[in-house]
TILUMLO-679448 format. One record per residue (C-alpha): x, y, z. Coordinates in nm, 4 decimals. Example, Ala and Ser with C-alpha at 12.3 -4.5 7.8 and 13.67 -1.06 7.14 Angstrom:
2
+----------+----------+----------+
!        x !        y !        z !
+----------+----------+----------+
!   1.2300 !  -0.4500 !   0.7800 !
!   1.3670 !  -0.1060 !   0.7140 !
+----------+----------+----------+
END
This chain:
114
+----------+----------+----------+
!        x !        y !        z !
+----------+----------+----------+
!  10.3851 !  12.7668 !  10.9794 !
!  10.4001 !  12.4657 !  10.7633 !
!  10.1210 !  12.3188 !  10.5056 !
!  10.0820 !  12.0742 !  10.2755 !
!   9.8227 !  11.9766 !   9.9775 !
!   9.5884 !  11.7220 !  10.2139 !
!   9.4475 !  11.5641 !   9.9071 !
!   9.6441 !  11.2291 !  10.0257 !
!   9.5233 !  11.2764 !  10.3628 !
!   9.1417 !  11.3724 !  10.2584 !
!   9.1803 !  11.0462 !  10.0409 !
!   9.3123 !  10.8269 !  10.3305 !
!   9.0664 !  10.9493 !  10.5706 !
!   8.8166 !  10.8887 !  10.3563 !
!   8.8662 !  10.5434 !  10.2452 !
!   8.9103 !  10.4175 !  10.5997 !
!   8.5948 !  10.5551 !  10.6892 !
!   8.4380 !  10.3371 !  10.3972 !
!   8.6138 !  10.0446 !  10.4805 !
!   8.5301 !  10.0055 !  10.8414 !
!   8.2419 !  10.2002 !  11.0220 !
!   8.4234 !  10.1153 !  11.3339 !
!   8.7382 !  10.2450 !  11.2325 !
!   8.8669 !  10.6110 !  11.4133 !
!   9.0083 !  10.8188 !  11.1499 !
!   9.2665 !  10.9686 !  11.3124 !
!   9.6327 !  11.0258 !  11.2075 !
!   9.8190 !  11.0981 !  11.5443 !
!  10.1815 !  11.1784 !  11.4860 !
!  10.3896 !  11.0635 !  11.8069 !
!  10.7069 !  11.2287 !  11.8811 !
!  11.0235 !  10.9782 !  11.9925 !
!  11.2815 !  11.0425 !  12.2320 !
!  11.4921 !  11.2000 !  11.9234 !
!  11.2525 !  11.4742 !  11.8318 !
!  11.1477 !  11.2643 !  11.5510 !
!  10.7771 !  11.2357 !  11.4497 !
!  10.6282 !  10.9179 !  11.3864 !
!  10.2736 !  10.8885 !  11.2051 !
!  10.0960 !  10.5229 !  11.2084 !
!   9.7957 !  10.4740 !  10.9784 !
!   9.6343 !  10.1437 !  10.9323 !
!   9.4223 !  10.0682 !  10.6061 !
!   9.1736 !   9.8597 !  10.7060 !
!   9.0445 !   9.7314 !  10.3273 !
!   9.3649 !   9.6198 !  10.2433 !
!   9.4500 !   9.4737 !  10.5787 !
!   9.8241 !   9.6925 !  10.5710 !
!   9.9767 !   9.9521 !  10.7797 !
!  10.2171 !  10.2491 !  10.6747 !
!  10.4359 !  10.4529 !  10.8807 !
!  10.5114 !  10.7797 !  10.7913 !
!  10.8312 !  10.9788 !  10.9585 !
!  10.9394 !  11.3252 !  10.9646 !
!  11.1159 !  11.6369 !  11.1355 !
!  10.7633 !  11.7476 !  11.2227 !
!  10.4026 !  11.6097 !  11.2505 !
!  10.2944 !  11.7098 !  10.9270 !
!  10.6264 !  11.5808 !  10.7097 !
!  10.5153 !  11.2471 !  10.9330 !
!  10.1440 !  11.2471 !  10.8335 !
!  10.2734 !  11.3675 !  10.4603 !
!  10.5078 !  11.0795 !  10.4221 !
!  10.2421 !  10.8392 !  10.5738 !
!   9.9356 !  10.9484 !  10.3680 !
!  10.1268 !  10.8946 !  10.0009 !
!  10.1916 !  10.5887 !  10.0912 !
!   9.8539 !  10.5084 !  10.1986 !
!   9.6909 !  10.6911 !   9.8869 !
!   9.9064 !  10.4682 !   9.6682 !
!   9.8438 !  10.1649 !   9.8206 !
!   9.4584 !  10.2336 !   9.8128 !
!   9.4530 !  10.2990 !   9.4423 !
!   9.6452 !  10.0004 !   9.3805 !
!   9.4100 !   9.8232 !   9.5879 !
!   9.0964 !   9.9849 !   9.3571 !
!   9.2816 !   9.9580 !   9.0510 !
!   9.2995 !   9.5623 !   9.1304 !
!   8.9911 !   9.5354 !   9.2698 !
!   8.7214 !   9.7429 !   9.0124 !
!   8.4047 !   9.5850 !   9.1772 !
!   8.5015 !   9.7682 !   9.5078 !
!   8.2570 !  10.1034 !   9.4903 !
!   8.3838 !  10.3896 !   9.6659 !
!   8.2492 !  10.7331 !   9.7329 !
!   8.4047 !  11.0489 !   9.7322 !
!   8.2715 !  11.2538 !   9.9910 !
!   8.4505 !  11.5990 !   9.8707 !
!   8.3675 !  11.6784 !   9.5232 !
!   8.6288 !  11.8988 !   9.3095 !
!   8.7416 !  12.0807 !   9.6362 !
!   9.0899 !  12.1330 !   9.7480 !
!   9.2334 !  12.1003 !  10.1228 !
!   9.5129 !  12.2525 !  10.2641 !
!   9.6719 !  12.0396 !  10.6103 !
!   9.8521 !  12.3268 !  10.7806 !
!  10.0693 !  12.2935 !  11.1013 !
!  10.1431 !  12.6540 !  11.3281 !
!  10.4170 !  12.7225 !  11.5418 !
!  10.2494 !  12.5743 !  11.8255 !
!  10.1848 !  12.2190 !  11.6166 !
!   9.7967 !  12.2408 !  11.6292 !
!   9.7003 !  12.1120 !  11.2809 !
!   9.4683 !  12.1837 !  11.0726 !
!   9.2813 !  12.1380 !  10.7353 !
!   9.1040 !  12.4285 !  10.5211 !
!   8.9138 !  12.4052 !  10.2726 !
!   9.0845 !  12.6454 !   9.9359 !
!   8.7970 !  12.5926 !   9.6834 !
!   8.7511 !  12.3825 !   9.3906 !
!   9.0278 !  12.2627 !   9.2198 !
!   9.0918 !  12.3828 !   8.8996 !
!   9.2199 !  12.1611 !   8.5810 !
!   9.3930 !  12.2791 !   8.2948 !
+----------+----------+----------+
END
């Protein structure tokens, strides 16, 4: 079993949600004829799309979702008057992957800061 901190994807998911009502939040690894996984998101408020790759869907949606969660606060850090909500407080996600590659996200408990 694999996992990863899904702050990035939590983030990404979020924000495309607020962006577009219509959009379907889904990040949907697809796997290529090499065995490599390919993970498509597109950002609808800043009108860009990032491809994340990987050995495995959730390297793919990793590598896709940093790139989208820096994009997005570049976006917000140019654009201050853009208001954005964040839906999930001080808790902290885990995206895990099993043997089988089902995915999913759990919920750790708040974050801590030292």
């Amino acid at each position: 079993m694999k996992s990863i901190d899904a702050k990035e994807v939590i983030k990404t998911l979020n924000r495309i949600t607020q962006a577009d009502v219509d959009a379907q939040p889904i990040l949907e690894p697809k796997k290529n004829e090499n065995g490599i996984y390919k993970c498509v998101v597109y950002l609808p408020l800043i009108d860009k799309t990032v491809i994340g790759i990987g050995d495995s869907k959730i390297e793919s949606i990793d590598n896709a979702t940093k790139q989208s969660s820096k994009l997005i606060d570049e976006y917000l850090e140019e654009n201050p008057h853009y208001i954005t909500n964040d839906f999930f407080g001080e808790s902290s996600y885990i995206l895990v992957e099993d043997d089988n590659e089902n995915l999913y996200i759990h919920l750790i408990g708040e974050r801590t800061y030292c």
